[in-house]
N, C-alpha and C positions, 0 to 999 in steps of 0.2 A: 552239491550246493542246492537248497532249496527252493523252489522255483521263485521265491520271494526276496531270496536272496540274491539270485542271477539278476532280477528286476526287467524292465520293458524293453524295448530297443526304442529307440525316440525319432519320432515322425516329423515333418512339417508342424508347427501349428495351425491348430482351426482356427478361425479368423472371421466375424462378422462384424455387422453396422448396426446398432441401433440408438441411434446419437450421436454416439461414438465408439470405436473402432474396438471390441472384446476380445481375448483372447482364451485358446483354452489347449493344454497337452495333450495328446492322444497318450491313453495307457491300457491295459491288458485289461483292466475294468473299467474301462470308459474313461470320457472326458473328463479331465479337469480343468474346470475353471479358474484361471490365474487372478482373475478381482479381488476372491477374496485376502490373498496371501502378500499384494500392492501395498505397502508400506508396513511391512513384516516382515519375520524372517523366512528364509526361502533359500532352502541347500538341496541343490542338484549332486547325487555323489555315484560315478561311472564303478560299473559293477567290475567293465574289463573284459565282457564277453559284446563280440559283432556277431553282427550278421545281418546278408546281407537283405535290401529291404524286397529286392525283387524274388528271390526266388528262396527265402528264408536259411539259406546253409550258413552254418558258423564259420569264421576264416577268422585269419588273424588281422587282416589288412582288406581296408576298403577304399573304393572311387567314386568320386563323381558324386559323392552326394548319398552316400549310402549302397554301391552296389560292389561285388563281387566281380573278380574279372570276368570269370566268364561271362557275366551277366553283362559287364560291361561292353565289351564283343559283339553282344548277339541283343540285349534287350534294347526294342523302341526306345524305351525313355532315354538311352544314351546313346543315339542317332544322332548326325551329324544333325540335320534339320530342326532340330531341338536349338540348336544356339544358332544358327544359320540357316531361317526357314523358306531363303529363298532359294532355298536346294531344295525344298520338299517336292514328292513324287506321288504323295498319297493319292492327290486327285488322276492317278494313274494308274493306282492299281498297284505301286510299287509301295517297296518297303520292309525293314526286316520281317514284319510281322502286319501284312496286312490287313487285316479284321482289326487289329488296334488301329493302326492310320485310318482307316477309314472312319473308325470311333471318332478319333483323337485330331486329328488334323485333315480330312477329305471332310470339312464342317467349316459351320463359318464362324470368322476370326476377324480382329478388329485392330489396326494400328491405331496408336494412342498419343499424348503428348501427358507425361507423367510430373509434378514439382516434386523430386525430394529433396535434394540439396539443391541445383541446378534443375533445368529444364532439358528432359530428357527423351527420344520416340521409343517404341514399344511396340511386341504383338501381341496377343496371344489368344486362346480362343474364347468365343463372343460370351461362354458361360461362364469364364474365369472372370468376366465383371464381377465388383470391385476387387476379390482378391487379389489380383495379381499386383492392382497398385497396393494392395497393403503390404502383402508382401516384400515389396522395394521400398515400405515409406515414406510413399506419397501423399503429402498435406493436402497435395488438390492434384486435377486430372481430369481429359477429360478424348471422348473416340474422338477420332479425326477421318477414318475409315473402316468400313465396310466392306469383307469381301466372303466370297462363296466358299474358300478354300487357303491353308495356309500360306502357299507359295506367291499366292497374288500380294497377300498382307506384306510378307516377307520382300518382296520386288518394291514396294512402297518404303518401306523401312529401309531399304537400300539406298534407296534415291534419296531419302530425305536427310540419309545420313551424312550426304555433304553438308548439311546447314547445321543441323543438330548430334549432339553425341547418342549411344545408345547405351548408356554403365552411370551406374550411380554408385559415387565417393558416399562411401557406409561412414564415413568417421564425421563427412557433412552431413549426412541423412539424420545422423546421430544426434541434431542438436533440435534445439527450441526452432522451428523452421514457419514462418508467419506464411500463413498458404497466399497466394495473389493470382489469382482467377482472372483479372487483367492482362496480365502479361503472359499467362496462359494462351487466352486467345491471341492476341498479339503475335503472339510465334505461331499462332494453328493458321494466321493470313499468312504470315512470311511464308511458310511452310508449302501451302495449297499454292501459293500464286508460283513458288517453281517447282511443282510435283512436275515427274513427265505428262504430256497428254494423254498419253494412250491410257494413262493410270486414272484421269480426272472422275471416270464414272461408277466411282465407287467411295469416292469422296461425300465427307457429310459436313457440310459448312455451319449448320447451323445449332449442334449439341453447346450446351452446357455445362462447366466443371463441376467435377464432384469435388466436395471437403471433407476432407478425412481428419479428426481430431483420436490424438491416443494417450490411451491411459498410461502415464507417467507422469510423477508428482515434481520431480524435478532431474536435471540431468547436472552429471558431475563434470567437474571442470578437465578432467582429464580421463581417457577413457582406452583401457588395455584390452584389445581380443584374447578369451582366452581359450586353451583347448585342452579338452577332456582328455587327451592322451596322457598330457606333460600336467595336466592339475584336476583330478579326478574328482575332486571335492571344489564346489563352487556354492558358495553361500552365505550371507548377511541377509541385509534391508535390502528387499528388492524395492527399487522403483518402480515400475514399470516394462513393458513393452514395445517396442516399434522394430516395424518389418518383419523378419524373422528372429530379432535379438531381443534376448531378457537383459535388461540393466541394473547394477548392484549400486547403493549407493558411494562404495569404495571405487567404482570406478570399472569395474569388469561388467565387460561384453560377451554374451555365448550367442553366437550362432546356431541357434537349433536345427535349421535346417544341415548347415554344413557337416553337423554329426548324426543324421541320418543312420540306425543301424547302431548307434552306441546304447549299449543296454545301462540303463539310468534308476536310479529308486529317488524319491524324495523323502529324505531325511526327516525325522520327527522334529520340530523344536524342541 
């Protein structure tokens, strides 16, 4: 199979703000920009070949988001701490791999209050401003906290999880969602007024929400996840973007991210 044939393995999308919220695929010849192909046709079609994102070997079957088991076992990015960061150990010196954690998480990190469907708390580190809220599909957002290292963020996130959820409903994320910066703060007072004490000195009361607006023309009334394994070819009128998902005007959802590692060509019109 010719290497054009095989086609890319597919990434997270890049994701910026200037306005509003852009999108673009990582491919083996660079980015591509999704704007121009927004109310066009637009066929994603799965070559059939993985592999995995960390450590590049082909397998038949992958985890977590693009990895290999082994990889899954042994690499950082699939550490417990990653979805429960107030286990992290970085600022210890621990860790599967520590020269990443110290990268990656022994750095400072910022609890958040995100809208995408509901109102939701968040960590993640202080550089992943604004991505990580696009990534979730958050219309608005905004820090709530500041800390030195991930495990302190993750202890706050804890605590606050009695009041607030920590997941966002994708199929609510998925709609026309009117941001409300209002009731944003609203919940950052509930929130602060019963953090623990010991937690108060890394609290920022006084940030302002961001709004995040995304390029999609309209959303369909009914909306099917679909996956690259069971439907290889994925293509019409794209709408738009939000979060990590391309939307069809027929109604299908790809999670890009969750395919991670599936190698993709884009189709000619």
């Amino acid at each position: 199979m010719a290497a054009s044939e095989e086609g890319w393995p597919l990434l997270k999308m890049l994701a910026g703000v200037d306005g509003r919220v852009s999108y673009a695929l990582r491919t083996a010849d660079g980015p591509v920009e999704l704007a121009p192909y927004i109310g066009g046709t637009f066929t994603l079609r799965a070559t059939g070949i993985l592999s995995c994102v960390a450590c590049g070997r082909r397998v038949r079957k992958l985890f977590a988001q693009g990895l290999c088991y082994p990889c899954l076992s042994t690499a950082p990015e699939a550490s417990e701490c990653i979805v429960r960061p107030e286990l992290c150990q970085a600022h210890l010196g621990a860790g599967r791999d520590p020269g990443w954690e110290r990268d990656h998480h022994a750095t400072e990190h910022v609890v958040y209050l995100a809208q995408s469907s509901g109102i939701k708390v968040g960590v993640t580190r202080a550089t992943q401003v604004p991505v990580r809220w696009i990534d979730q599909g958050a219309v608005a957002a905004l820090v709530i906290a500041r800390t030195p290292y991930r495990q302190l963020a993750g202890l706050i996130e804890v605590d606050l999880k009695r009041i607030l959820p920590d997941r966002t409903n994708w199929r609510a994320m998925l709609r026309s969602v009117p941001p409300d910066p209002e009731g944003l703060l609203l919940a950052r007072d509930k929130v602060l007024a019963n953090l623990r004490y010991d937690l108060h000195p890394y609290l920022l009361p006084d940030e302002r929400p961001m709004l995040l607006e995304y390029p999609v023309l309209a959303w369909p009334p009914r909306l099917v996840s679909v996956s690259l394994e069971k439907s290889p070819v994925v293509g019409g009128r794209l709408l738009g973007a939000k979060g990590q998902y391309l939307v069809w005007e027929d109604g299908r959802v790809l999670n890009v991210r969750n395919h991670s590692g599936h190698h993709v060509v884009i189709d000619p019109v």
